[in-house]
C-alpha positions in Angstrom: -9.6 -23.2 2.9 -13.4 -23.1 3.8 -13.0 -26.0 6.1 -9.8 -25.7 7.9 -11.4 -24.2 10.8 -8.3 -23.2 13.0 -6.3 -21.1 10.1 -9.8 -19.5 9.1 -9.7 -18.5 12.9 -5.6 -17.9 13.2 -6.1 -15.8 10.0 -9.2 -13.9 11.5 -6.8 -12.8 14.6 -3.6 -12.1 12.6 -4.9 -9.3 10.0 -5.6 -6.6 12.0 -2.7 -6.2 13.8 -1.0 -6.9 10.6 -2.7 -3.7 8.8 -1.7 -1.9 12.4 2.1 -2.8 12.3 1.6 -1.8 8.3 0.3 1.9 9.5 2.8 2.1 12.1 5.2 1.4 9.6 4.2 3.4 7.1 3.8 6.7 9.2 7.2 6.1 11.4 9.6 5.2 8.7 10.3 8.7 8.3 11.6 8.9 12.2 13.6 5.5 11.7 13.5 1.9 9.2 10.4 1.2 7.1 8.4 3.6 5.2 6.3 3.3 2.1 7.7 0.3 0.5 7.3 -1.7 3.4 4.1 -0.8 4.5 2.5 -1.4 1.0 3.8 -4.8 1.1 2.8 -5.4 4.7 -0.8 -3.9 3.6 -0.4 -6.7 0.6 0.4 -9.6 3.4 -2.6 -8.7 4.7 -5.2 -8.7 2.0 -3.8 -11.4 0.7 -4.2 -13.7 4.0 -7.9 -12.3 3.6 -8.3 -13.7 0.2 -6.1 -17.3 1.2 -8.5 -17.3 4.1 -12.1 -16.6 2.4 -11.0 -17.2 -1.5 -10.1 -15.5 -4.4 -13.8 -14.6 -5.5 -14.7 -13.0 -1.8 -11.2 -11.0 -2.3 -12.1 -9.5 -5.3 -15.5 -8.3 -4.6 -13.6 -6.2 -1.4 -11.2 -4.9 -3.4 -12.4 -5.0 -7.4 -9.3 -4.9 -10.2 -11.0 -1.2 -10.8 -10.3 -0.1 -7.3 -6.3 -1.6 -7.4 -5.8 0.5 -10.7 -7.0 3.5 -8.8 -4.3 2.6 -5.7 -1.4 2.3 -8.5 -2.1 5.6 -10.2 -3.3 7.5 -7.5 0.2 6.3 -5.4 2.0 7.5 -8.5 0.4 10.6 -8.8 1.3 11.4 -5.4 4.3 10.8 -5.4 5.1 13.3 -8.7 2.7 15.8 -7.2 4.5 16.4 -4.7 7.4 16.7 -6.6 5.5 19.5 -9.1 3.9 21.3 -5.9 8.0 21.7 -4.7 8.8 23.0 -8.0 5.5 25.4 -8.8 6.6 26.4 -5.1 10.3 28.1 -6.2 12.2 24.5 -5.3 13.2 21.8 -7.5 11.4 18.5 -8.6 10.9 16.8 -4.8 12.9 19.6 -3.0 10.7 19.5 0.5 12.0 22.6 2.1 9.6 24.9 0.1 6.6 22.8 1.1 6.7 24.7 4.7 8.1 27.7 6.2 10.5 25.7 8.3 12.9 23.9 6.6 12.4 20.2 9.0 8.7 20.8 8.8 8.7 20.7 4.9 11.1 18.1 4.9 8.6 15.8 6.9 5.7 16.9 5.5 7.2 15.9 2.1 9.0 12.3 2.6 5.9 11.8 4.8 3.2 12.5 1.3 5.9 10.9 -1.0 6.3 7.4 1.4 2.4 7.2 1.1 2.6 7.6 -2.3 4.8 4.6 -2.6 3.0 2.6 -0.2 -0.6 2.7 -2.0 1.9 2.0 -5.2 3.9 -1.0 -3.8 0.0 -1.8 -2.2 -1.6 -2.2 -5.4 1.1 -3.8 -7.5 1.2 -6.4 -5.2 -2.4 -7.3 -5.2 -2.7 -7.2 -8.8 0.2 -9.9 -8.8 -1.8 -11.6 -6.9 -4.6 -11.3 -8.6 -3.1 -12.3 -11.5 -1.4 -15.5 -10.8 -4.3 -16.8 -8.6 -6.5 -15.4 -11.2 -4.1 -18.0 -13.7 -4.6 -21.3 -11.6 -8.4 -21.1 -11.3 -8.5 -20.1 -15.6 -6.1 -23.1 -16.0 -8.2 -25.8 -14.1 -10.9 -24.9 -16.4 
């Protein structure tokens, strides 16, 4: 991809407002379509036009395997604290209304911590797919 000059330059322009549209989705699907899923996958689409663009080696020295371990247990662990904080809070497992003293303000507060939770999930399982089946072509051309 090193000397296809116009992608490397299409790609350049495309991934910010690719990681934008992926915060804006992440922090507005509570309000109306999108939320965490979507947004870790549109996070994905965007790393991963970064490592098409400047290769699989460049990719992975950004964002080591180490560090996309971290994103899938630290997304997970999100998402069940906030289900324990609900219930050491007098509420059951991921029953938001105790998180805050209104009622709506818990209730966003918690779909808004639990849809980040899933994003940094759905984030880091996609780039270690990634990972792992580009990782598979280069091992197999050896």
């Amino acid at each position: 991809m090193k000397h296809h000059a116009i992608i490397r330059i299409a790609a350049k322009f495309l991934i910010p407002p690719i990681l934008l549209f992926a915060l804006y989705v992440q922090f507005h699907g509570d309000f109306g379509p999108g939320g965490g899923f979507q947004a870790g996958v549109l996070f994905a689409v965007g790393f991963i036009l970064y490592a098409l663009m400047s290769g699989l080696s460049d990719a992975q020295h950004a964002l080591p395997m180490s560090a996309v371990r971290i994103c899938l247990a630290s997304g997970v662990l999100i998402y069940a604290g906030v289900g324990v904080v609900c219930m050491v809070l007098g509420g059951r497992f991921l029953e938001y209304d105790v998180l805050a003293k209104d009622g709506h303000s818990g209730q966003h507060l918690g779909i808004l911590l639990v849809e980040l939770g899933v994003g940094i999930t759905v984030f880091g399982v996609m780039v270690a797919v990634f990972y792992a089946f580009a990782g598979r072509s280069r091992e197999a051309d050896r």
